[in-house]
N, C-alpha and C positions, 0 to 999 in steps of 0.2 A: 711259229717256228723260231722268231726271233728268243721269246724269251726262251725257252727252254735252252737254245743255244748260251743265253745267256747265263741260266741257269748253271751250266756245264760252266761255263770259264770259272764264276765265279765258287763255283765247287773246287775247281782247281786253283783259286785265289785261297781257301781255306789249307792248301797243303800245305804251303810259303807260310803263310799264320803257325801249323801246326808243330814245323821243325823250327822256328824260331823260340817258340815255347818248349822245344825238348821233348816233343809227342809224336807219336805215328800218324805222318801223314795220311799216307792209303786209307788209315781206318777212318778217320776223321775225311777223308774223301770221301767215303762211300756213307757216313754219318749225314754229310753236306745234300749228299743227291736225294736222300730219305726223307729229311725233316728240311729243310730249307739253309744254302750258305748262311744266313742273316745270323739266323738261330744256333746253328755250330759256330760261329765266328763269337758271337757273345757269349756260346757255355765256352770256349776256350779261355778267353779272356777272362773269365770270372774261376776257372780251374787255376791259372796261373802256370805257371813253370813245372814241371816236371822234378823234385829232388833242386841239391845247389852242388856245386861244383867246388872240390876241394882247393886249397889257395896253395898248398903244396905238393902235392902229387896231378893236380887237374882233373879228379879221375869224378862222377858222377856220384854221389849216395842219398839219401833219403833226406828227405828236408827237417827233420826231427834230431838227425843225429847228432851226436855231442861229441863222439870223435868216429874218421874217416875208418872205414875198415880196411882199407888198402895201404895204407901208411902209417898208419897212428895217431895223424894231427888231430890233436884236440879244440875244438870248435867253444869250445866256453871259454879256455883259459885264451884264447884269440883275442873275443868279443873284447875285453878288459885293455888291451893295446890299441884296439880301433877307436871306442869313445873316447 
């Protein structure tokens, strides 16, 4: 009884993992209960983050993109000010 309890907490330790990375909790819960917390807590980590976050509008888009579709910011001519 114990582990399965245990099982369970740490299933819902994988939701706290999932929105930190920008991923749907819930699904990634119910991924946890199926295959084991251990095992979705390292594909997560190894997925990484979800998309990056715009530096001028704040708004979410695809990790590939080169400019924001909500604003316009351009992500290349950026990168050349940051280095």
């Amino acid at each position: 009884m114990f582990a399965v309890l245990m099982w369970f907490v740490f299933s819902l330790a994988i939701i706290l993992l999932a929105r930190r990375l920008e991923r749907s909790g819930i699904i990634w819960f119910f991924i946890s209960l199926v295959i084991s917390p251990l095992l979705s807590g390292i594909i997560l980590l190894v997925l990484g983050q979800n998309g990056k976050k715009c530096p001028k509008c704040a708004e979410k888009v695809k990790k590939d993109a080169h400019v924001c579709r909500h604003c316009g910011f351009d992500f290349t001519a950026s990168q050349g000010l940051i280095r």
